[in-house]
N, CA, C and O atoms as a Tinker XYZ file with bonds, in Angstrom:
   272  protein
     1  N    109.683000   95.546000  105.137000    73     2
     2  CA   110.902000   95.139000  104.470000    64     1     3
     3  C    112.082000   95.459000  105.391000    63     2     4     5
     4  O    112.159000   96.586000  105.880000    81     3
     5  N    113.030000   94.504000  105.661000    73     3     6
     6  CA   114.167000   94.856000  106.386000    64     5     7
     7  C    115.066000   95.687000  105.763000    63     6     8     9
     8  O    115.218000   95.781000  104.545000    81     7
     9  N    115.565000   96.193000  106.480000    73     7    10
    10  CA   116.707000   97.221000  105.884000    64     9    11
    11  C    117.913000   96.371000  105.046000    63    10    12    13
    12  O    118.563000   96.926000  104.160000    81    11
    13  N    118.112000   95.088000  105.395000    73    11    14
    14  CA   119.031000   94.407000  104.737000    64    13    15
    15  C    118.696000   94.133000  103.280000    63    14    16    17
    16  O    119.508000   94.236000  102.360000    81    15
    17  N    117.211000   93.715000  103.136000    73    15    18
    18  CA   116.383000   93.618000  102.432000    64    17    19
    19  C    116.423000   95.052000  101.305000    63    18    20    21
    20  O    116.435000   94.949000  100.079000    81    19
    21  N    116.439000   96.260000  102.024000    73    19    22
    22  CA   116.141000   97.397000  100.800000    64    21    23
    23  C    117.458000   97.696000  100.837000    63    22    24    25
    24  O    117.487000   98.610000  100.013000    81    23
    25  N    118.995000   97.512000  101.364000    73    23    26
    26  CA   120.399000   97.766000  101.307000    64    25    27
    27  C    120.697000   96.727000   99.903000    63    26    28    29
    28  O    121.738000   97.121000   99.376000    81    27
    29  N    120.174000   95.662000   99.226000    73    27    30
    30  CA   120.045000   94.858000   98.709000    64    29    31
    31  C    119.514000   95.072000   97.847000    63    30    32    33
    32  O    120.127000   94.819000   96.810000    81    31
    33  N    118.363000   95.542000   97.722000    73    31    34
    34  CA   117.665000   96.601000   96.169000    64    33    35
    35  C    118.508000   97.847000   95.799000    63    34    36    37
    36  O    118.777000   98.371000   94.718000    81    35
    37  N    118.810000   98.120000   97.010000    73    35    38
    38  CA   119.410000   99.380000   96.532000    64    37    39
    39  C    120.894000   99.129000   95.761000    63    38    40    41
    40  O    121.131000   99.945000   94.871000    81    39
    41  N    121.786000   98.228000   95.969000    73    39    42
    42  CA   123.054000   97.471000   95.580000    64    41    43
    43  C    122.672000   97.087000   94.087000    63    42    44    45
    44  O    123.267000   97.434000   93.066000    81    43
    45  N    121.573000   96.314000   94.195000    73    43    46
    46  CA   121.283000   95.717000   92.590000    64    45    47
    47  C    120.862000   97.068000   91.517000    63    46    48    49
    48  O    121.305000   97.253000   90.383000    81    47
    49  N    120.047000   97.768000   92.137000    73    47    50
    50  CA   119.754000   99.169000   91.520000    64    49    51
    51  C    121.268000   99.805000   91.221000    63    50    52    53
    52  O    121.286000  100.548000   90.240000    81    51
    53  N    122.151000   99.685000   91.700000    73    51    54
    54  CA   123.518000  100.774000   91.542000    64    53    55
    55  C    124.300000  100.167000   90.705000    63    54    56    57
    56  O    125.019000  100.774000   89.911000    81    55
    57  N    124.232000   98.831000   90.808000    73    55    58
    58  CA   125.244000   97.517000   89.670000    64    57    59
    59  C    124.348000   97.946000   88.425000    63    58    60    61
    60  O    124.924000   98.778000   87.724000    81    59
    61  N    123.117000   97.593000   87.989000    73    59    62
    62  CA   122.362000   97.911000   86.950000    64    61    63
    63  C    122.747000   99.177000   86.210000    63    62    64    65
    64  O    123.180000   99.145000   85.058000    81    63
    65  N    122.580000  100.283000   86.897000    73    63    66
    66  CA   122.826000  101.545000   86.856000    64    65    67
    67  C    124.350000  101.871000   86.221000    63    66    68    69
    68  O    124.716000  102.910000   85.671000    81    67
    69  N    125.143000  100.600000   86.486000    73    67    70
    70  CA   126.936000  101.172000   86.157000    64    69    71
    71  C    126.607000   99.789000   84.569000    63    70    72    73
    72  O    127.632000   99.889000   83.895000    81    71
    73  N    126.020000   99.124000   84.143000    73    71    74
    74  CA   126.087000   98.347000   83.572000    64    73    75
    75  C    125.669000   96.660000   83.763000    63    74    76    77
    76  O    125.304000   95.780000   82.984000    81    75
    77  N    125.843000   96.709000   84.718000    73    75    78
    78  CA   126.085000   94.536000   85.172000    64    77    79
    79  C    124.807000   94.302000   85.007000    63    78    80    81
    80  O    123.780000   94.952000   84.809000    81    79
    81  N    125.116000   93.245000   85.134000    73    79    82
    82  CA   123.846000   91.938000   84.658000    64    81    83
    83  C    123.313000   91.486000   86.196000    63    82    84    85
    84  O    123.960000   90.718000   86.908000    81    83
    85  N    122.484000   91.874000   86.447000    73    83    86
    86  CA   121.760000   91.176000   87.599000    64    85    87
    87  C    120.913000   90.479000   87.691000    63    86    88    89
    88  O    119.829000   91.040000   87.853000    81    87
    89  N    120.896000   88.993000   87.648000    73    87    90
    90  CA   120.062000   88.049000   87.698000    64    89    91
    91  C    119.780000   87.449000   88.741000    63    90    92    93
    92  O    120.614000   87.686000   89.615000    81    91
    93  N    118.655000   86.499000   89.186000    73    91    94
    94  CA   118.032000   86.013000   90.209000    64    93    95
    95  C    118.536000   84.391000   89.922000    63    94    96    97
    96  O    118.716000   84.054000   88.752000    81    95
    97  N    118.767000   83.352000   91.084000    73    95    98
    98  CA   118.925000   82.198000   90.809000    64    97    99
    99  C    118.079000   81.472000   91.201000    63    98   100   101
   100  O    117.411000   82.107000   92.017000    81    99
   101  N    117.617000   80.233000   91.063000    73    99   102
   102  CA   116.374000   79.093000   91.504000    64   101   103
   103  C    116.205000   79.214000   92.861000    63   102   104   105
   104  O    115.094000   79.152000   93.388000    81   103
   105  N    117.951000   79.502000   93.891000    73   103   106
   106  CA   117.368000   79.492000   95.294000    64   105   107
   107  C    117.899000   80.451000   95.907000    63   106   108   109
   108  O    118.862000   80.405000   96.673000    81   107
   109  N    117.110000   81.598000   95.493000    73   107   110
   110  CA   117.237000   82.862000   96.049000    64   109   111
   111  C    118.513000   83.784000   96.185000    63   110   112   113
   112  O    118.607000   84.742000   96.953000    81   111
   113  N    119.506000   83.319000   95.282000    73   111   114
   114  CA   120.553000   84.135000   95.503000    64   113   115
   115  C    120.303000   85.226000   94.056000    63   114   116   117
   116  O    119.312000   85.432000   93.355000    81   115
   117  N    122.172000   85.946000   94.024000    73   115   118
   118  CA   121.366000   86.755000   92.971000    64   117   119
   119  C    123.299000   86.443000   92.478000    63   118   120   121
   120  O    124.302000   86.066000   93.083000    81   119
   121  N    122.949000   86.892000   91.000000    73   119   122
   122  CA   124.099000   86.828000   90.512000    64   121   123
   123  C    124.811000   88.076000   90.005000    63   122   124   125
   124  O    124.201000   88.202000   88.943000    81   123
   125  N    125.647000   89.049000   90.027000    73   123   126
   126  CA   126.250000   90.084000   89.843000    64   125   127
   127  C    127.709000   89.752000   88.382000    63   126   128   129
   128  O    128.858000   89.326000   88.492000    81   127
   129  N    127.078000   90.102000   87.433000    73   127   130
   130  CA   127.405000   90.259000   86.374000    64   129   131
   131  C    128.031000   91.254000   85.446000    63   130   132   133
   132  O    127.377000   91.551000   84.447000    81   131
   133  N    129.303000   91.863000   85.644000    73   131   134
   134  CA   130.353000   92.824000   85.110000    64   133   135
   135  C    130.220000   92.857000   84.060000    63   134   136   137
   136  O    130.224000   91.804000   83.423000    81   135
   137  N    130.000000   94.406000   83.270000    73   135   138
   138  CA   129.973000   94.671000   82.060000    64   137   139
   139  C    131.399000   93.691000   81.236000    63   138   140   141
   140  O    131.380000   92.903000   80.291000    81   139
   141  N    132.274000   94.082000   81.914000    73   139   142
   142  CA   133.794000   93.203000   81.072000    64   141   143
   143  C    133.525000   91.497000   81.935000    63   142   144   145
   144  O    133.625000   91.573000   83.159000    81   143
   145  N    133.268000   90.328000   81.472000    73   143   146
   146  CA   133.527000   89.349000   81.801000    64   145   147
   147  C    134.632000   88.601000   82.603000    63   146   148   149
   148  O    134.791000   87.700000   83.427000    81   147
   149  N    135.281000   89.504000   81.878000    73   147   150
   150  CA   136.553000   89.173000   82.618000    64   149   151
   151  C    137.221000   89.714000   83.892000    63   150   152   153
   152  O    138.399000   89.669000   84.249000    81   151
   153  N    135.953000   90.325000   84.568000    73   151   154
   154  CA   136.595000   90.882000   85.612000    64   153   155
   155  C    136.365000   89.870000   86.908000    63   154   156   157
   156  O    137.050000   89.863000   87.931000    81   155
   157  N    134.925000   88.787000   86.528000    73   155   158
   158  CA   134.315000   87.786000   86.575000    64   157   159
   159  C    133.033000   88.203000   87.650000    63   158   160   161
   160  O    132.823000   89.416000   87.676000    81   159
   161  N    132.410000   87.617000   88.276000    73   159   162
   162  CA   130.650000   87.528000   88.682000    64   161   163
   163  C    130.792000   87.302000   90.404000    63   162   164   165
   164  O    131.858000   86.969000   90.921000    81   163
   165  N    129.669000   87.515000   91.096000    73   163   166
   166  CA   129.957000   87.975000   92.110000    64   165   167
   167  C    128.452000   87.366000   92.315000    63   166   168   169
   168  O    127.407000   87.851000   91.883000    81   167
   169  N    128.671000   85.798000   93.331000    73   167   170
   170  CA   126.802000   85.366000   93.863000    64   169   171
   171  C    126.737000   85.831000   95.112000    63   170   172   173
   172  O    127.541000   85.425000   95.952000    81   171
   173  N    125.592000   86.923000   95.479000    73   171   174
   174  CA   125.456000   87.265000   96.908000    64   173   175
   175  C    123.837000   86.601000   96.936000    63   174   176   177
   176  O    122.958000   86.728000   96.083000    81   175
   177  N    123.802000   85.890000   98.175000    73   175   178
   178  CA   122.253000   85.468000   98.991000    64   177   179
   179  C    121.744000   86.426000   98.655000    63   178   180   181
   180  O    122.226000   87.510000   98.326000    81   179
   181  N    120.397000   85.969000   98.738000    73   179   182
   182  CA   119.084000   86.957000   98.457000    64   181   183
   183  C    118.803000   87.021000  100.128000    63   182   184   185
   184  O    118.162000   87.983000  100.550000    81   183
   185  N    119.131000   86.324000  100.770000    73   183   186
   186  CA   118.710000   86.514000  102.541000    64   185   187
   187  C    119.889000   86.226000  103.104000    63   186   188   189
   188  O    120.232000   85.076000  103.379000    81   187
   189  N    120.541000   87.187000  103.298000    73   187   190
   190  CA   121.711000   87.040000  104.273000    64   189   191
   191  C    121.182000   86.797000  105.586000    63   190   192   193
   192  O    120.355000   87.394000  106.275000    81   191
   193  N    121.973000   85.615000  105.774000    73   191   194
   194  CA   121.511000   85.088000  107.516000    64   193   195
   195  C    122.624000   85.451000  108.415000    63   194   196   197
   196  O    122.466000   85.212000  109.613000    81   195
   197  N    123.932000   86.093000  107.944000    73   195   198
   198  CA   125.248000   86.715000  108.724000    64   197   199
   199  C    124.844000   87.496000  108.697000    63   198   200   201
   200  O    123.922000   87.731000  107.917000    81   199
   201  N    125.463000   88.608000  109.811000    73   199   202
   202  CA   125.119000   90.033000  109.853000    64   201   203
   203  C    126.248000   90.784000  109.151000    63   202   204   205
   204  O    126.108000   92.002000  109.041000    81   203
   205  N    127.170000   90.306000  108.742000    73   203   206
   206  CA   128.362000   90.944000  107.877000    64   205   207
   207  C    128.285000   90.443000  106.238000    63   206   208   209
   208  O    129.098000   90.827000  105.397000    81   207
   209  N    127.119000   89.485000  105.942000    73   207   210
   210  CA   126.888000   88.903000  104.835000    64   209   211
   211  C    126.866000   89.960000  103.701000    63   210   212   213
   212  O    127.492000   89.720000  102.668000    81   211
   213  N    126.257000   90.983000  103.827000    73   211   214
   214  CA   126.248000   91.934000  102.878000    64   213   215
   215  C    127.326000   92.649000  102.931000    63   214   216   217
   216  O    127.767000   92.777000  101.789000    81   215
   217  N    128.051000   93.249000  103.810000    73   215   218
   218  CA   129.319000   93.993000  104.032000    64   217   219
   219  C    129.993000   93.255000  102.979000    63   218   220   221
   220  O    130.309000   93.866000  101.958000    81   219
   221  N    130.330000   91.645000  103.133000    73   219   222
   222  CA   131.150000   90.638000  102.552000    64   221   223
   223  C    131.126000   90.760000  101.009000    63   222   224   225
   224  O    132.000000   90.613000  100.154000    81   223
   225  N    129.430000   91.176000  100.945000    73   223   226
   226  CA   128.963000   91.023000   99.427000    64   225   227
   227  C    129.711000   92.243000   98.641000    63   226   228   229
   228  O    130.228000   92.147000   97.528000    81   227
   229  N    129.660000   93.384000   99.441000    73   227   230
   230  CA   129.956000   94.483000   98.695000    64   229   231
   231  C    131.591000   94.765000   98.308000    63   230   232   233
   232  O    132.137000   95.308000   97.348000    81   231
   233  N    132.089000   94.116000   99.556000    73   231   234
   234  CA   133.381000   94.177000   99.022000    64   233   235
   235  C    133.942000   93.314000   97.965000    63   234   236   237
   236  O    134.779000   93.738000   97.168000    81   235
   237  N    133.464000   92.038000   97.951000    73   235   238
   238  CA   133.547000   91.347000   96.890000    64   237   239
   239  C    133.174000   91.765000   95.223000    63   238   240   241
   240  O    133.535000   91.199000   94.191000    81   239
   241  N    132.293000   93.003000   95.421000    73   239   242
   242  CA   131.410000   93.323000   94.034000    64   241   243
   243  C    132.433000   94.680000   94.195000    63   242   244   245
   244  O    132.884000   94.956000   93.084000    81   243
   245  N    132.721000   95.216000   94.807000    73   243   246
   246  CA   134.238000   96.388000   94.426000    64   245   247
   247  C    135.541000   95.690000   94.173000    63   246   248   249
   248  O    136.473000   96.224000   93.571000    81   247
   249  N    135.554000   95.003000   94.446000    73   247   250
   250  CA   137.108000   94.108000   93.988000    64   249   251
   251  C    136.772000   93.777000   92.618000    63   250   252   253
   252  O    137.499000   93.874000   91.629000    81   251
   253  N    135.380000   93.308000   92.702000    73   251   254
   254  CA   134.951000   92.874000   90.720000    64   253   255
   255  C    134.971000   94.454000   90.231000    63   254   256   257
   256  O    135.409000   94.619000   89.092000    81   255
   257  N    134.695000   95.232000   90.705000    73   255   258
   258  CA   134.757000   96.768000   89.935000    64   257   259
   259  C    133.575000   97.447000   90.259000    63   258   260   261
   260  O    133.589000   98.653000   90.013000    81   259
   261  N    132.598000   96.997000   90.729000    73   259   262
   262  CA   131.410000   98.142000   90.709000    64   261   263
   263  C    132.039000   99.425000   91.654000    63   262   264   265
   264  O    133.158000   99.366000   92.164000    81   263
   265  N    131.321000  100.333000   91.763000    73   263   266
   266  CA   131.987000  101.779000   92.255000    64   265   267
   267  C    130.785000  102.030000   93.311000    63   266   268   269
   268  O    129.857000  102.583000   92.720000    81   267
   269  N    130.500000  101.813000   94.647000    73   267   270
   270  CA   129.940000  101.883000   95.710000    64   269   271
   271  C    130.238000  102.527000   96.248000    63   270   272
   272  O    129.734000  102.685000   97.360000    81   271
């Protein structure tokens, strides 16, 4: 398993953990789902092919509120 790969379990494990909804989509992405709706949802790839793809992801999912 790549490390991007378990940096990525480990992200969905910590969103779960504070509340959000983490779901899987038809083509491999994943969807990040805020206890308040209104803070709104956050789609990160299931295979980041950038090497800053996940960096990108996380800051995007702290601006929605998760606490990383």
């Amino acid at each position: 398993m790549s490390s991007t790969k378990k940096e990525l379990k480990q992200l969905i494990r910590i969103a779960r953990e504070q509340g959000w909804k983490v779901e899987p989509t038809r083509k491999g992405h994943w969807w990040f789902r805020p206890p308040n709706p209104a803070d709104g949802q956050v789609l990160v790839a299931g295979t980041p092919s950038d090497h800053r793809a996940l960096k990108n992801a996380k800051a995007k999912l702290r601006q929605a509120g998760l606490d990383i």
